[in-house]
C-alpha positions in Angstrom: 89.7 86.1 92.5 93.5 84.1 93.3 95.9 86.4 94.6 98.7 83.7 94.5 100.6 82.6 91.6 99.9 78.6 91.0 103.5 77.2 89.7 103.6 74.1 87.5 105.1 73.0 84.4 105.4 75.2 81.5 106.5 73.4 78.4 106.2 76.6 76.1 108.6 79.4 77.2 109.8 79.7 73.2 106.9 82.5 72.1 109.9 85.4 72.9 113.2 83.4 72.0 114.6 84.0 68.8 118.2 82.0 67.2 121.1 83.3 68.2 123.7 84.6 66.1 124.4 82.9 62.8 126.3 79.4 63.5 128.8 78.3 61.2 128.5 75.0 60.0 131.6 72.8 60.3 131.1 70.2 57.4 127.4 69.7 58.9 125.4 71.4 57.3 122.6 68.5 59.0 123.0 70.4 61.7 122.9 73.7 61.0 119.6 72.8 59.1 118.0 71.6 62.0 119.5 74.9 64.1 117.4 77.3 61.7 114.3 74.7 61.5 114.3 74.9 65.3 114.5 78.8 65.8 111.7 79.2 63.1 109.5 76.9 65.4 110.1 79.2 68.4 109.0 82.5 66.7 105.7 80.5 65.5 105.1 79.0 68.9 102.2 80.8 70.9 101.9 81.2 74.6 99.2 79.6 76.2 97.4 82.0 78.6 98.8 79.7 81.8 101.7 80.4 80.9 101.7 83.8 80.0 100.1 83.9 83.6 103.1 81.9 85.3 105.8 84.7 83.4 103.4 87.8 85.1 103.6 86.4 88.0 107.3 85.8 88.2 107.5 89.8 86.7 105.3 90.8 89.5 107.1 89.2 92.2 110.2 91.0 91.2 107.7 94.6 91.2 106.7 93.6 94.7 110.2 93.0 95.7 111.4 96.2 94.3 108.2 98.4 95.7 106.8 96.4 98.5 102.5 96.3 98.9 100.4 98.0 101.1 99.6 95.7 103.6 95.4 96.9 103.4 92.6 94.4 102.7 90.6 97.1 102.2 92.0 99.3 99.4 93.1 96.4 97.4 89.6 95.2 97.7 88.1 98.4 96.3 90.7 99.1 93.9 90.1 95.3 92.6 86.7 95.5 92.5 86.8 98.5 89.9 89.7 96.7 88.3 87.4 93.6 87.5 84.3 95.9 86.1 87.1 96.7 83.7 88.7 93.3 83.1 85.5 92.2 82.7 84.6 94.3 79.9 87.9 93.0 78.2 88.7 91.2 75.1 90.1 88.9 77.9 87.5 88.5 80.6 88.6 85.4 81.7 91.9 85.9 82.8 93.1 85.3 86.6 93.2 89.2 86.8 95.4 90.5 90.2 94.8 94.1 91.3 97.8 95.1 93.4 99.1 98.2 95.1 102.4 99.1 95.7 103.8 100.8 98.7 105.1 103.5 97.2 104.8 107.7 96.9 106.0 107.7 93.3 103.2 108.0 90.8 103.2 105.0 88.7 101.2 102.0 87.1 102.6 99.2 85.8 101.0 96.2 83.4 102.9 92.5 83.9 101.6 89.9 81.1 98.8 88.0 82.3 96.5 90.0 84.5 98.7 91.2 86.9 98.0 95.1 87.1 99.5 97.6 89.8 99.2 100.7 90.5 100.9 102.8 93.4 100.0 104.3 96.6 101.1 107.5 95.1 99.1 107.0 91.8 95.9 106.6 93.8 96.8 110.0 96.5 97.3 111.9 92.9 93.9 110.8 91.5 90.4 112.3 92.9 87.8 110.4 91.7 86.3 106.8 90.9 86.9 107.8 87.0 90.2 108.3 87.0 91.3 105.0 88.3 89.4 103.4 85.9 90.6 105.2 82.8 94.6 104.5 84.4 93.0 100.5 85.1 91.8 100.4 81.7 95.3 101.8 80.0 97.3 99.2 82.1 94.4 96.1 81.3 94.7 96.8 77.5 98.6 96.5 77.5 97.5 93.3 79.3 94.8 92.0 76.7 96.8 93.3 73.7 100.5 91.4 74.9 102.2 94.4 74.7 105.0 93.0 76.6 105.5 89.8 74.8 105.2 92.2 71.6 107.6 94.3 72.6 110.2 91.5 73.3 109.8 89.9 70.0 110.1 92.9 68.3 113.6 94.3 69.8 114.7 90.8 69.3 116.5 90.8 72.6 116.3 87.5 73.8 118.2 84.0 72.3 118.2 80.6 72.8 121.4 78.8 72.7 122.1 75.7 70.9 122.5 73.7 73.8 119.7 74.9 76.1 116.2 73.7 76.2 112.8 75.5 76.7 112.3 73.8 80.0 115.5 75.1 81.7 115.7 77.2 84.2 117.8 79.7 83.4 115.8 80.1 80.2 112.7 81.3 81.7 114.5 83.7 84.2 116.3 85.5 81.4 112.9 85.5 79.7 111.4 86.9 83.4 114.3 89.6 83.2 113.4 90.4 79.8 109.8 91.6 80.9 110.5 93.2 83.4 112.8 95.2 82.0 109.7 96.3 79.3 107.5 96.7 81.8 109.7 98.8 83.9 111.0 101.1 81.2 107.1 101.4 79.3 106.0 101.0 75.7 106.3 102.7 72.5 103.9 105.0 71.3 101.7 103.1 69.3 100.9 101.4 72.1 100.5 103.8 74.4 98.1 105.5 72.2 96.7 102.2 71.7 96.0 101.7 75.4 94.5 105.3 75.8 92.3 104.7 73.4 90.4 101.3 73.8 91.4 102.3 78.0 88.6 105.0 77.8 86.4 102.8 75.8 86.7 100.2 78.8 85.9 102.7 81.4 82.7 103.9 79.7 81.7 101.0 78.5 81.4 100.0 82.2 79.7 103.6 83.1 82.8 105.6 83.8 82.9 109.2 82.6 85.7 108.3 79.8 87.4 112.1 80.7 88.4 110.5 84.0 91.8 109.5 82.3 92.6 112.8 81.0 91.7 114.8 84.0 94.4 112.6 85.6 97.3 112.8 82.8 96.3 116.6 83.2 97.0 116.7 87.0 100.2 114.6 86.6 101.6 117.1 83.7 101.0 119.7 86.3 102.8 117.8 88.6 105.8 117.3 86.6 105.6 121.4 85.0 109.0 121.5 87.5 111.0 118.6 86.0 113.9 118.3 83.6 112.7 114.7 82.7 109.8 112.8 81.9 108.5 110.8 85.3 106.7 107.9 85.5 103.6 106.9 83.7 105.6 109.8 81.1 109.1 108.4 81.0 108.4 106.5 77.4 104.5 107.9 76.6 104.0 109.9 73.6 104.2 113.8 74.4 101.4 114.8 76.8 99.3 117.3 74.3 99.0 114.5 71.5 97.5 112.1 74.2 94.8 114.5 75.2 94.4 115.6 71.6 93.8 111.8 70.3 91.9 111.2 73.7 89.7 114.3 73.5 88.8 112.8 69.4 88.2 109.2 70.9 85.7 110.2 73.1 83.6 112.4 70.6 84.1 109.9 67.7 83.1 106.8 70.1 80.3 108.8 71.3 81.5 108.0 74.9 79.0 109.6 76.5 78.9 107.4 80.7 78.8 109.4 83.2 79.5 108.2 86.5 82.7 109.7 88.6 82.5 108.1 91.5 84.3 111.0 93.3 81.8 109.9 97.3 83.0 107.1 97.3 86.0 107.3 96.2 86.7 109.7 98.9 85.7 107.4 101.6 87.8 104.2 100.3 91.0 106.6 99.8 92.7 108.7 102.2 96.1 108.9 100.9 98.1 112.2 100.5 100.0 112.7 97.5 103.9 113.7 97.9 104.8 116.6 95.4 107.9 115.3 93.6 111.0 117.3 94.7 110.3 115.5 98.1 110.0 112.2 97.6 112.7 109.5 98.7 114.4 107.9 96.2 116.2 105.0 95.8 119.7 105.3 93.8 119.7 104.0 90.1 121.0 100.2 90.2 121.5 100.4 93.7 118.6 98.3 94.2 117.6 96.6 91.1 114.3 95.1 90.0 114.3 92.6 92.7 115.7 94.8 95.5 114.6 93.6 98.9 115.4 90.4 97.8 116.6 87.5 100.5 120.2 86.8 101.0 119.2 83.0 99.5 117.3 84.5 96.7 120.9 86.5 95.4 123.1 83.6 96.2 120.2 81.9 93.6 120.9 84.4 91.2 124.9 84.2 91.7 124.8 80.6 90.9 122.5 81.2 88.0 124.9 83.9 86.3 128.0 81.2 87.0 126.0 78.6 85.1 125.5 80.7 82.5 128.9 82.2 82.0 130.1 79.8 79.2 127.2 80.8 77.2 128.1 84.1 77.4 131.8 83.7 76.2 129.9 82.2 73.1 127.9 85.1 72.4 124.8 83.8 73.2 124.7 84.9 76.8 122.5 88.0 78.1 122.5 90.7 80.8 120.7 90.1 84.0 118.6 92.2 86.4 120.7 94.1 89.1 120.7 91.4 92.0 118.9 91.7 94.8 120.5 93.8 98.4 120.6 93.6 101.5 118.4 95.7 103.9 121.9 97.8 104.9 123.1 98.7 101.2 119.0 99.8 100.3 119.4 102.0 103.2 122.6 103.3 102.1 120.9 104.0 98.4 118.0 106.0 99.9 117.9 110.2 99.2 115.8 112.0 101.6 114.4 113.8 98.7 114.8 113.7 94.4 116.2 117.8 94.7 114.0 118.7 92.5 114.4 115.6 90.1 117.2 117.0 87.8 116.9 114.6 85.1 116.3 111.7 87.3 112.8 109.6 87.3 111.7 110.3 90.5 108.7 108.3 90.0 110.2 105.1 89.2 113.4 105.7 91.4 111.0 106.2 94.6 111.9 104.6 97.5 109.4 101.7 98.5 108.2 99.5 101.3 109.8 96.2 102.8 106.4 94.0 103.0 106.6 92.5 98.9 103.5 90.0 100.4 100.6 89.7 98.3 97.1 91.0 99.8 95.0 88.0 99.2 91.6 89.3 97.7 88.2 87.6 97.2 85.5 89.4 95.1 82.3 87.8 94.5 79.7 88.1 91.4 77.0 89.5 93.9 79.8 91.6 95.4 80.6 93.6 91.9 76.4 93.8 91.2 75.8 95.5 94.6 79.5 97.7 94.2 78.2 98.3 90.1 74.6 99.5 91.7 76.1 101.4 94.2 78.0 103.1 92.0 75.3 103.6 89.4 77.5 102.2 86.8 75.8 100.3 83.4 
């Protein structure tokens, strides 16, 4: 498997840009005409899969920035080599799927479009067996294979075009990177969440996964989160925690998802991590370091000029709000908490503090590599 993104040419950014507000024709009504025609075509245009690839890999860089990666060949082998049993059992098995893990003690999982899946250090600590980390790999792989993200943006309607831009701008495609992140950051609604439980489990057992290893996790985590006045994490937009076990406990005996593996050996000896309970995790202040904290000096003055370019769109109307900008190493430090107090109200989870290496762990798995790790693991 690539861990790199590839960048090229993407002629087709329009799948998520809708018209702006209505223009007011001024004697031509030619125009106008051909204004509408045009922001029919982009709700009707689809993405290709390369270039839903080039957006997830633009929204991931700004994950890594914002969490760094754990700089181990090791786990993000192991944790990619379940994730690819999984994948591969898709509706999308073809994708360029990346497996990544952030450096982080917040308990989180997070889906970008187009195969890029992570899942934090703190996620792993919390879970105890092979199981689990497939039914969480399986939840984040459907909202991959089902474009929940693109979904999502289409549906708020929360991204324009202006009359005078073009699909191959620049600008364009970063407002449409902001966009996703944003969704991916703040979750899904709870059809699909539901949605990704469901066909998640399916994944895992179809593979040979014990399809309970999902709701022994959510389980744990609700236990985790019994102290907190606000929903955390992988709960800060999920349906309420009792429906998700309900409707996963009715998949399972409808489906007949009967597999059986756990995978709790072995996952033992590939993961050593101890999980942080949440009132004593560092934190990171809300908007203090944004999306793409960690970010270079050059990378913000990139983002500067962008928002000047961009200004006389906005005094049109057509304009939209960007991503915090990236900080500097001294005004993250300044952010940082030693500890969430007890996470009054605050989402600890996706407000934890992360690592400064964003570098990808490049990862190689072979077909003869996920037989022997599939027999190993006595999986189907």
């Amino acid at each position: 498997m690539k861990s790199h993104a590839v960048w090229g040419t993407v002629p087709l950014l329009a799948l998520l840009l809708i018209p702006g507000p209505a223009v007011r024709a001024s004697g031509d009504e030619g125009q106008l005409g051909s204004i509408i025609r045009r922001g029919q075509q982009l709700r009707d245009i689809h993405m290709s899969d390369e270039e839903e690839q080039r957006l997830g890999a633009a929204v991931s860089e700004k994950i890594r920035l914002r969490y760094g990666v754990v700089q181990d060949p090791a786990i993000h082998k192991y944790v990619t080599l379940v994730g690819t049993l999984i994948a591969r059992a898709s509706s999308r098995p073809d994708l360029d799927w990346h497996f990544i893990v952030l450096d982080t003690d917040g308990v989180n999982a997070l889906a970008a479009p187009g195969g890029y899946i992570h899942v934090t250090r703190g996620a792993l600590a919390l879970m105890q067996d092979e199981a689990e980390l497939a039914g969480v790999l399986g939840h984040e792989v459907v909202h991959v294979t089902e474009k929940h993200t693109i979904r999502a943006i289409q549906k708020k309607r929360t991204m324009q075009l202006a009359a005078d831009e073009t699909l191959g701008d620049r600008g364009v495609f970063n407002r449409l990177v902001d966009r996703a992140t944003e969704v991916v950051m703040a979750g899904f609604g709870r059809a699909e969440e539901l949605e990704s439980d469901r066909e998640g489990v399916a994944l895992a057992n179809k593979v040979g996964y014990q399809p309970a290893g999902l709701s022994r996790f959510l389980q744990r985590l609700a236990e985790r989160n019994r102290e907190s006045t606000g929903k955390q994490g992988l709960f800060a937009s999920h349906p309420e925690m009792q429906e998700r076990l309900d409707r996963l406990a009715k998949t399972i005996e409808s489906k007949n998802l009967n597999a059986t593996a756990d995978g709790q050996a072995r996952y033992r000896s590939r993961v050593s991590y101890t999980s942080v309970p949440l009132a004593s995790i560092a934190t990171v202040e809300e908007g203090s370091a944004g999306l793409a904290g960690g970010g270079s000096e050059s990378d913000a003055a990139q983002e500067q000029q962008a928002k000047k370019e961009e200004e006389p769109k906005k005094r049109r109307g057509f304009g939209l709000s960007r991503l915090t900008a990236p900080v500097t190493g001294g005004e993250r430090r300044s952010a940082e908490n030693t500890a969430s107090t007890g996470s009054r109200g605050v989402d600890t989870e996706r407000s934890a503090r992360g690592g400064s290496n964003p570098a990808p762990v490049p990862v190689t798995v072979t077909d003869d590599e996920l037989a022997a790790f599939r027999k190993e693991g006595g999986l189907s």
